[in-house]
C-alpha positions as CSV (number, residue, x, y, z in Angstrom):
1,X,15.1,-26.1,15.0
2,X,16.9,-25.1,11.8
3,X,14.9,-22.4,9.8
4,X,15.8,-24.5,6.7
5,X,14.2,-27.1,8.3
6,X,10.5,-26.1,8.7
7,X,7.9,-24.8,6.5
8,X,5.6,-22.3,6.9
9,X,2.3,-22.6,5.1
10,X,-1.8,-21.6,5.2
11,X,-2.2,-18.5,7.2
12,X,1.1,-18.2,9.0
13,X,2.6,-17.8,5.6
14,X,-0.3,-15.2,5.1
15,X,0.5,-13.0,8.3
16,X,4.9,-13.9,7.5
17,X,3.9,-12.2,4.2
18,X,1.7,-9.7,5.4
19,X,4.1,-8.0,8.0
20,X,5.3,-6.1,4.7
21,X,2.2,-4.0,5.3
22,X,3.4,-3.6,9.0
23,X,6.8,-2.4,8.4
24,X,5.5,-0.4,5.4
25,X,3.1,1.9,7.7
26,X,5.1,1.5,10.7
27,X,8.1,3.7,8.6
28,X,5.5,6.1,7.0
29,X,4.2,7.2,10.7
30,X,7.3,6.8,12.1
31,X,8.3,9.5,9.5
32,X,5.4,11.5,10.1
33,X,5.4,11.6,14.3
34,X,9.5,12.8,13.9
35,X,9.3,15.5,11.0
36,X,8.8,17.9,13.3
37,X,11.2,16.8,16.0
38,X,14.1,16.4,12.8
39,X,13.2,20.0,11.3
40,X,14.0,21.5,14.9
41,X,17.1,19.4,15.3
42,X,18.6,20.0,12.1
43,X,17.0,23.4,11.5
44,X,15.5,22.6,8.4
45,X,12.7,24.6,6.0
46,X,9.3,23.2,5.1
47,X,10.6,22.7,1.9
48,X,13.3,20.3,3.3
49,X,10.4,18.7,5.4
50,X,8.9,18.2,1.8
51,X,11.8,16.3,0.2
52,X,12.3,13.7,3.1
53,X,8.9,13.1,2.9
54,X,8.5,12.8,-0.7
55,X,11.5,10.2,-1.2
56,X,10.3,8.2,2.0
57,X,8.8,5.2,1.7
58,X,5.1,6.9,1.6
59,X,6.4,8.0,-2.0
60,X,9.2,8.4,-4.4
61,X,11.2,5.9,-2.6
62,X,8.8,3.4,-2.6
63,X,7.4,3.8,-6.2
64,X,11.2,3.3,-7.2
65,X,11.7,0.3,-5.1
66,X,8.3,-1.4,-6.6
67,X,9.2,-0.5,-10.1
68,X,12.3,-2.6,-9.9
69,X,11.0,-5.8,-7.5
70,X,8.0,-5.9,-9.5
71,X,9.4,-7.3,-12.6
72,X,12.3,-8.6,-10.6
73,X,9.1,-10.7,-8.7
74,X,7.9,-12.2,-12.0
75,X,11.3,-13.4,-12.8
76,X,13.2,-14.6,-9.8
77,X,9.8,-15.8,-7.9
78,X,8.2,-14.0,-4.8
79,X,10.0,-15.2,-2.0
80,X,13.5,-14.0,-2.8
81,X,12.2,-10.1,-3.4
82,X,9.9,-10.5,-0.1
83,X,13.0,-12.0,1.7
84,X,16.1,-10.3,0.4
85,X,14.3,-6.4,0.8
86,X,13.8,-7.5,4.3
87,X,17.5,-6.6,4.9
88,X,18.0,-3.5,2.8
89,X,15.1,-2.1,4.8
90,X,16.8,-3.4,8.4
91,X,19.6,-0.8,7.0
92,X,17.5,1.7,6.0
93,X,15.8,2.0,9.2
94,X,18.9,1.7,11.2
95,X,20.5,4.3,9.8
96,X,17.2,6.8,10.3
97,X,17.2,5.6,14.1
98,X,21.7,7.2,14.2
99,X,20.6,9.7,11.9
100,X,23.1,13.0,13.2
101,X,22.6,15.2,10.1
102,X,20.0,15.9,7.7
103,X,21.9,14.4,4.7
104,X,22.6,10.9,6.5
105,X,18.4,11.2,7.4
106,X,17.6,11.9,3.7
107,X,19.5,8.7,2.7
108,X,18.1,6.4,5.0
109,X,14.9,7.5,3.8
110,X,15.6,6.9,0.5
111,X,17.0,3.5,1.2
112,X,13.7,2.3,3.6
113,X,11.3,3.4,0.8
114,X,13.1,1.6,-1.9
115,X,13.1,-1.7,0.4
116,X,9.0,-1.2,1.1
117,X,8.3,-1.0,-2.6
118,X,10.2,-3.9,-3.4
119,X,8.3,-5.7,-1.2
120,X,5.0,-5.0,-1.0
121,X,4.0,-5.8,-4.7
122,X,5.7,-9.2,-3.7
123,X,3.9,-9.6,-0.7
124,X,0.2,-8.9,-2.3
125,X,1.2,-11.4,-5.2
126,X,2.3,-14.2,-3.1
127,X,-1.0,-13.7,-0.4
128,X,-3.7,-13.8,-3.4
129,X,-1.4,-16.8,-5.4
130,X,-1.6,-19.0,-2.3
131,X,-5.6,-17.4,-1.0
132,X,-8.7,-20.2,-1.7
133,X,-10.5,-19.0,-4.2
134,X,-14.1,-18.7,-2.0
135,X,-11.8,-16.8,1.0
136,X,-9.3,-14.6,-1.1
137,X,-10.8,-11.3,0.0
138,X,-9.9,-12.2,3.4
139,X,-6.8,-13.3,3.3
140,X,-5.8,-10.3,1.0
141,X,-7.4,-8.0,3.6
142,X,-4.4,-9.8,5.9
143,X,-2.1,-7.3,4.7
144,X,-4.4,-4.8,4.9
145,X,-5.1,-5.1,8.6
146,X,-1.5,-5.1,9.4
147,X,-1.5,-2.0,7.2
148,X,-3.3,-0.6,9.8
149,X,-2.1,-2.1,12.7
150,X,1.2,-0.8,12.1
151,X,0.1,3.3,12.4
152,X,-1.9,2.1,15.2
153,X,1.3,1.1,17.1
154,X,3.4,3.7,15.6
155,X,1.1,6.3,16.8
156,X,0.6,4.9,20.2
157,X,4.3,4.1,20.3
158,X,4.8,8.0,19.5
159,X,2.1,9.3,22.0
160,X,4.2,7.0,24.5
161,X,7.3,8.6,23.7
162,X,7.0,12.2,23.1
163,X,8.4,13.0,26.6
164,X,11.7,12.0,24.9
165,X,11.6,14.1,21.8
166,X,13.6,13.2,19.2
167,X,15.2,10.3,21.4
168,X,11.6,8.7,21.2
169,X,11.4,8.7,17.6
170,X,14.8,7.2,17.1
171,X,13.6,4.3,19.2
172,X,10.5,3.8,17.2
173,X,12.8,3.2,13.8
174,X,14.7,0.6,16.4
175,X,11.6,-1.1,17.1
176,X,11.1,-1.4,12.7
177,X,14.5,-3.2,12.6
178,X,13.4,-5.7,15.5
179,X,9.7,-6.2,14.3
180,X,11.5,-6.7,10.4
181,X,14.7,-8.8,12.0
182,X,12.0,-11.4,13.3
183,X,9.7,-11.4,10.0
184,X,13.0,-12.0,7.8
185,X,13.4,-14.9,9.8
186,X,10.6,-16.6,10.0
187,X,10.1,-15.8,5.9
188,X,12.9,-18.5,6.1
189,X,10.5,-21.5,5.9
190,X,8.4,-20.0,3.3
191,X,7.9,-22.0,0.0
192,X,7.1,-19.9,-3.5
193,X,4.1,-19.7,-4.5
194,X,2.5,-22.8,-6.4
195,X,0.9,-20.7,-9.2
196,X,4.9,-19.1,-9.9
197,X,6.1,-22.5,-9.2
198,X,4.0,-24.3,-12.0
199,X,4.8,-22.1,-14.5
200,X,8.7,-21.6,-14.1
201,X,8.6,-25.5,-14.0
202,X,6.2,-25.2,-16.9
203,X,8.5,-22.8,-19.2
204,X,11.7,-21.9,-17.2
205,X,13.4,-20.1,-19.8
206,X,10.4,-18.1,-21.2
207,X,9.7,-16.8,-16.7
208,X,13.8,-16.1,-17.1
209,X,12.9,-13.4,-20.5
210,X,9.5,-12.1,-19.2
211,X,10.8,-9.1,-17.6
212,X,12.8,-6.3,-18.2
213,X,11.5,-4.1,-21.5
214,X,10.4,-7.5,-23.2
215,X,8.0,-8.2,-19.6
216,X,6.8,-4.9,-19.7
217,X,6.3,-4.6,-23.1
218,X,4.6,-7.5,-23.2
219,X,2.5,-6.1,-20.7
220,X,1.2,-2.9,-22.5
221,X,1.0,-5.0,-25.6
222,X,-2.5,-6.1,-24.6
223,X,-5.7,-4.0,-24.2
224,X,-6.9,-6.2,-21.8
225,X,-3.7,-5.4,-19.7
226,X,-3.8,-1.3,-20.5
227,X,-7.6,-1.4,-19.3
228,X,-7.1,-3.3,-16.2
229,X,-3.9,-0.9,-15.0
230,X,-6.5,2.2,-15.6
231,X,-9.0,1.1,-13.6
232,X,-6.7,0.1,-10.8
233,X,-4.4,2.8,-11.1
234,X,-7.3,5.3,-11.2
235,X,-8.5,4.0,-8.4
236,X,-5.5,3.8,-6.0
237,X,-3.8,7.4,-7.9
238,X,-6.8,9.6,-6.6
239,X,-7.3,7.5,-3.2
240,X,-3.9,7.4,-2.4
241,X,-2.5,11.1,-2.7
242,X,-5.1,12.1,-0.6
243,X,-3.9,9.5,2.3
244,X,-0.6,9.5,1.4
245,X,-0.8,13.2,2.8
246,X,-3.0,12.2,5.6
247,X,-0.8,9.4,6.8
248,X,2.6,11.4,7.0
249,X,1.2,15.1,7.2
250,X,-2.1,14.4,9.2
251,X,-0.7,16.0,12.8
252,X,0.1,19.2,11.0
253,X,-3.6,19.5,9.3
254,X,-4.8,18.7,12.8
255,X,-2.8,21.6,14.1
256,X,-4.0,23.8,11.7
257,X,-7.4,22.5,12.8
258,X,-6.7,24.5,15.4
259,X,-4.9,21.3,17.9
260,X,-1.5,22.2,18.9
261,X,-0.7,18.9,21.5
262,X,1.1,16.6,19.7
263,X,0.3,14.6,22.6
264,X,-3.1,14.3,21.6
265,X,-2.7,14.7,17.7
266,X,-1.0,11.2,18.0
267,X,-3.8,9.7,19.9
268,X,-6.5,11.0,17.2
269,X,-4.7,9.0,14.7
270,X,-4.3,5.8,17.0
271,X,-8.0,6.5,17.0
272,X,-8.2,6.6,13.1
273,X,-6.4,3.7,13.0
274,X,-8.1,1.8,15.8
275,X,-11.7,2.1,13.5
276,X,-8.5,1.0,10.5
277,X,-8.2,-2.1,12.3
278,X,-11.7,-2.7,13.3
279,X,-13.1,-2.2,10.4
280,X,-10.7,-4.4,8.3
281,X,-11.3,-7.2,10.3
282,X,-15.1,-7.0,11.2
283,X,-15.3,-5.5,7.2
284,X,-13.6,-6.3,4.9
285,X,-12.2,-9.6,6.0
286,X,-15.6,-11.1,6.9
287,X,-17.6,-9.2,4.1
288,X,-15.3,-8.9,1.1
289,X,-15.9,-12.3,-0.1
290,X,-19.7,-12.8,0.9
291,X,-21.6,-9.6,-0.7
292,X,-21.8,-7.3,-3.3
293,X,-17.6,-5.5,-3.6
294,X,-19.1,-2.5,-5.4
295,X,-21.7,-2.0,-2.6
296,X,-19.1,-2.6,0.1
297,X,-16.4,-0.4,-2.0
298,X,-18.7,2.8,-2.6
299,X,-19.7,2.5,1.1
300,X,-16.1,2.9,2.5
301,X,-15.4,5.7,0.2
302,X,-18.4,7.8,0.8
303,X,-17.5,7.6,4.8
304,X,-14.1,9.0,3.7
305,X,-15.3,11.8,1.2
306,X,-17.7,12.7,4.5
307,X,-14.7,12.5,7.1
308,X,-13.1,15.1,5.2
309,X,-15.9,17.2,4.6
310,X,-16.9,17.1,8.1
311,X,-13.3,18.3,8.9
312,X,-13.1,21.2,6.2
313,X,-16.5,22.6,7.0
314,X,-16.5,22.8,10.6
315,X,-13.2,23.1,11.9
316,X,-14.3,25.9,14.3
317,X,-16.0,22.7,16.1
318,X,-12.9,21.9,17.6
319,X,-12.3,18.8,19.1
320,X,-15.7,17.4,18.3
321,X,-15.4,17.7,15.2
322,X,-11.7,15.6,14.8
323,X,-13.1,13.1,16.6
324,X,-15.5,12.6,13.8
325,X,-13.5,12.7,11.1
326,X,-11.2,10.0,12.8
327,X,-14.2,7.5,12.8
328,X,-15.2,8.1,9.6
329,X,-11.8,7.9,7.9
330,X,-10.5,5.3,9.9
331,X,-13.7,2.7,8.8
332,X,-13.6,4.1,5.4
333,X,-9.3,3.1,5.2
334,X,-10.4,-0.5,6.6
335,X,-13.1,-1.1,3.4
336,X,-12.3,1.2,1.2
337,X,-10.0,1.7,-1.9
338,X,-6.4,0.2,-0.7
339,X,-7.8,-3.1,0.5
340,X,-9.8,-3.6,-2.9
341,X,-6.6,-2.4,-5.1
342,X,-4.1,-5.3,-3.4
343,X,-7.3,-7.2,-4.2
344,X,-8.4,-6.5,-7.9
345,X,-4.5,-5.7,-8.9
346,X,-3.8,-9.4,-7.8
347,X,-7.1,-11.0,-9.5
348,X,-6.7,-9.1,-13.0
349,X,-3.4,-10.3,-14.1
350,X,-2.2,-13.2,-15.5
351,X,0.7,-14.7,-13.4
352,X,3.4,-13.6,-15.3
353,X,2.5,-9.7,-15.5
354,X,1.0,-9.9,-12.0
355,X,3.8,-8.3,-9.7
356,X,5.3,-6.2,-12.9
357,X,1.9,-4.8,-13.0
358,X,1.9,-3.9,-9.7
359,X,5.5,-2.4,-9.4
360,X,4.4,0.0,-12.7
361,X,1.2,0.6,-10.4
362,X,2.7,1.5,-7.3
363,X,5.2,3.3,-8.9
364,X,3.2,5.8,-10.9
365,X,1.2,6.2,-7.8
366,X,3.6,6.7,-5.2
367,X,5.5,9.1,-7.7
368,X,2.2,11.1,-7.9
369,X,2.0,11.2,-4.1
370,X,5.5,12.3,-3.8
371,X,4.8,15.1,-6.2
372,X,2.0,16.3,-3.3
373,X,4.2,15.6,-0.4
374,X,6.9,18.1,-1.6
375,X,4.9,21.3,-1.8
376,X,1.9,19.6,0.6
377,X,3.6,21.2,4.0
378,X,3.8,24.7,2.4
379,X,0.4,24.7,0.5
380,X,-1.1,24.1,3.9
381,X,0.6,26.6,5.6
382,X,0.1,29.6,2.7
383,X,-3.5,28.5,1.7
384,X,-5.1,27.2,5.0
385,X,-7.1,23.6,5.7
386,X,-10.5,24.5,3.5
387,X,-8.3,25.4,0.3
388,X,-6.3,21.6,0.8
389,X,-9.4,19.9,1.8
390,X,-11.8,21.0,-0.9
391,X,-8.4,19.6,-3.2
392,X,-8.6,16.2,-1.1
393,X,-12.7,15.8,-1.6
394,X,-12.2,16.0,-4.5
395,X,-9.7,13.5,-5.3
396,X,-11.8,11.0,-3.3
397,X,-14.5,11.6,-5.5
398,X,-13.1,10.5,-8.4
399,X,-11.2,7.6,-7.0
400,X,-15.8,6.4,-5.7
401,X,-16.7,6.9,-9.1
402,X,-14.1,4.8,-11.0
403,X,-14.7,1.8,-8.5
404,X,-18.1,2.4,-8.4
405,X,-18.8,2.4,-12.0
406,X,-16.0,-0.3,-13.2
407,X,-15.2,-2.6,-10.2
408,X,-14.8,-6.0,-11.8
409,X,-16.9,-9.4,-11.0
410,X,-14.2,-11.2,-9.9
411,X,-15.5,-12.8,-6.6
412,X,-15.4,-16.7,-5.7
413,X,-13.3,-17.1,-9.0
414,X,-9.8,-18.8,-9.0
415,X,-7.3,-16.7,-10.1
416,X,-6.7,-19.5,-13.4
417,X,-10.7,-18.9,-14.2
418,X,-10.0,-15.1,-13.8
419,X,-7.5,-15.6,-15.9
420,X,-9.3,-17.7,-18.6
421,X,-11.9,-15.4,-18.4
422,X,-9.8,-11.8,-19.4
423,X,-7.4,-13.7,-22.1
424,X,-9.9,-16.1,-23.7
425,X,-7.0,-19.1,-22.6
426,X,-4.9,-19.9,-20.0
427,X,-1.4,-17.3,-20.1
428,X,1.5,-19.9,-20.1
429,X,4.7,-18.2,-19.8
430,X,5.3,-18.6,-23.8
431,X,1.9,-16.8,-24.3
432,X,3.0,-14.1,-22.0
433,X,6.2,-12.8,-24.4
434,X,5.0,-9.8,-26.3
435,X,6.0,-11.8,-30.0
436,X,3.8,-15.0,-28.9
437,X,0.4,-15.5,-29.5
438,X,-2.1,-12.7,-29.2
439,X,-5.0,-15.0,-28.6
440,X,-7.3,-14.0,-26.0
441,X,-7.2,-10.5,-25.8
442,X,-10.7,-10.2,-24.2
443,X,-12.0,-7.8,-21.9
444,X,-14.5,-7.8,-19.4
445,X,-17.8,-6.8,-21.0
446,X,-19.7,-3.6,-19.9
447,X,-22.5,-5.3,-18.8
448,X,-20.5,-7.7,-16.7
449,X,-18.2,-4.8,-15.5
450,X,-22.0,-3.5,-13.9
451,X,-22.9,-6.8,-12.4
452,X,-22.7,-6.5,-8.5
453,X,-19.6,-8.8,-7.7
């Protein structure tokens, strides 16, 4: 069958679109389960350790790969960013897996993380354009669960092959150019999405001038905009550089913990991110759209704020004690603040700021997360788990209160009545240019913004 040939639509175009999240994790763990085997091959500091990690695709990399596809996804239409990044990140990934010096590792790095941040703003965008209204939340929390599915396998994949050292770990970037070989080819038979369809057929040359400093002008021109990227960003900032550390750095806390097998370091986390999984599905996909997404939001990140404290304050527990936190922080990752941001961040944007929204998003976050990652390694080793953790806690903290207090009443609403809803009128394309008219600059009302959604 010709791949131009067929077309792939409903929820096999959901999971197509979805594997971003796969490939995203999958080279974030894959990073994390080889630091250590690439610092005692290339005889590399901590601080070394620091940079890959911070220009990886778990931060600077990625936040400069989402602030270009974002706006390069409002203008040129989802598929081609979702399809098209596919192969810079095949190279990326192949050149980590023949990596023979630390320079050639650094770039490859850099390469994969700019690939995953083009591509997942695109990839959230296109799921929640093409979601039904009354089932969004579930097929949003698609991308979430292979979010998790992809540590899960990279984990077990890495527990697998730790016999092999450093051969293991090439072999685990291998498998990320097979598993994103067969996703760029089945993306083939996509079509764009219908709500990006309509309105480049609406206004063709006003989608072709909505990016680039006009777009994101236009963008921060409105208050409805500015107030919608500080709750989201808020939300995923705090969230995020706490996991951002715990997804790439999480065996060395562990062996500070006190748990020196990396043998069984890797199988706590396929733990975590078995409860990731489980939760996701049995959580968020079933729950998300049926009660109350504050409730279901402050839930998750309380079990995460506990995880850690359970972690910090009784590390002398031993194993016990891990075993606990991986529960907690695994259910709390599968409801909790990343599968609500690819939710909201999709919901409170008209269509032609949604993905430029999310690239300026995802950029400022990962760049924040990056910032940790460089001096997280050291910080642990000079100050200790309980000095890091009490840092972490409190990061989570804030990122509970800002969803608790200002999660949006968005549920069972199509994106256009979202949409009518924020601007006071539908955003056409022309609307969307920062010169056209300002009508509709509304903002969700306190006393709606405390309605349970």
């Amino acid at each position: 069958m010709k791949v131009g040939a067929r077309s792939t639509t409903g929820w096999r175009a959901t999971i197509a679109v979805a594997m971003s999240n796969y490939i995203e994790a999958g080279s974030i763990i894959a990073i994390a389960t080889s630091l250590a085997f690439w610092q005692d091959e290339f005889g590399i500091s901590n601080f070394a350790v620091g940079l890959l990690a911070a220009l990886s695709a778990n931060a600077f990399g990625a936040a400069i790969g989402a602030a270009i596809g974002g706006p390069l996804c409002d203008r040129f239409g989802r598929k081609k960013i979702y399809t098209y990044d596919l192969l810079v990140y095949m190279a990326g990934v192949l050149l980590a897996a023949f990596a023979v010096n630390y320079s050639m590792l650094l770039a490859a790095f850099i390469i994969t993380g700019i690939a995953v941040g083009a591509g997942v703003p695109a990839s959230w965008t296109y799921i929640a354009e093409e979601a039904p209204s009354v089932e969004r939340a579930k097929h949003v929390g698609t991308a979430q669960l292979a979010w998790s599915v992809g540590p899960l396998v990279g984990f077990a994949l890495a527990a697998a092959l730790a016999p092999l050292g450093l051969l293991g770990s090439r072999l685990i970037f291998l498998h990320l150019f097979v598993v994103a070989a067969i996703v760029w080819w089945i993306r083939q038979g996509l079509q764009e999405s219908k709500i990006w369809r309509d309105e480049a057929a609406r206004e063709p040359a006003a989608i072709k001038t909505s990016v680039g400093a006009r777009g994101v002008k236009g963008l921060f021109s409105r208050k409805v905009n500015i107030t919608a990227l500080l709750l989201l960003g808020g939300i995923y900032l705090f969230w995020n550089t706490v996991a951002g550390q715990a997804g790439i750095f999480m065996p060395r806390v562990y062996e500070t913990a006190g748990l020196e097998s990396e043998v069984q370091q890797n199988l706590l986390q396929v733990l975590v991110w078995g409860c990731t999984v489980l939760a996701t599905y049995f959580g968020f996909m079933r729950y998300a759209d049926r009660v109350s997404q504050r409730g279901l939001y402050v839930f998750g990140a309380a079990l995460g704020i506990l995880g850690w404290i359970v972690l910090v304050a009784f590390t002398d527990s031993g194993i016990a004690t891990m075993l606990i936190f991986a529960v907690l922080w695994g259910i709390s990752s599968g409801i909790g603040a990343q599968a609500f941001y690819s939710l909201w961040a999709s919901e409170l944007f008209a269509t032609p700021y949604r993905a430029s929204a999310q690239g300026i998003m995802f950029f400022a976050v990962r760049a924040a997360t990056g910032l940790l990652s460089y001096f997280f390694p050291t910080m642990l080793a000079a100050t200790g788990l309980t000095s890091v953790g009490i840092l972490l806690v409190a990061l989570l903290t804030i990122a509970l209160v800002i969803g608790a207090i200002w999660a949006p009443k968005t549920q069972g609403k199509t994106l256009q009545e979202i949409e009518v809803e924020r601007y006071g009128a539908p955003m056409s394309p022309e609307l969307a240019e920062p010169n056209g008219p300002a009508t509709g600059d509304v903002t969700v009302s306190a006393s709606s913004a405390r309605t349970p959604a």
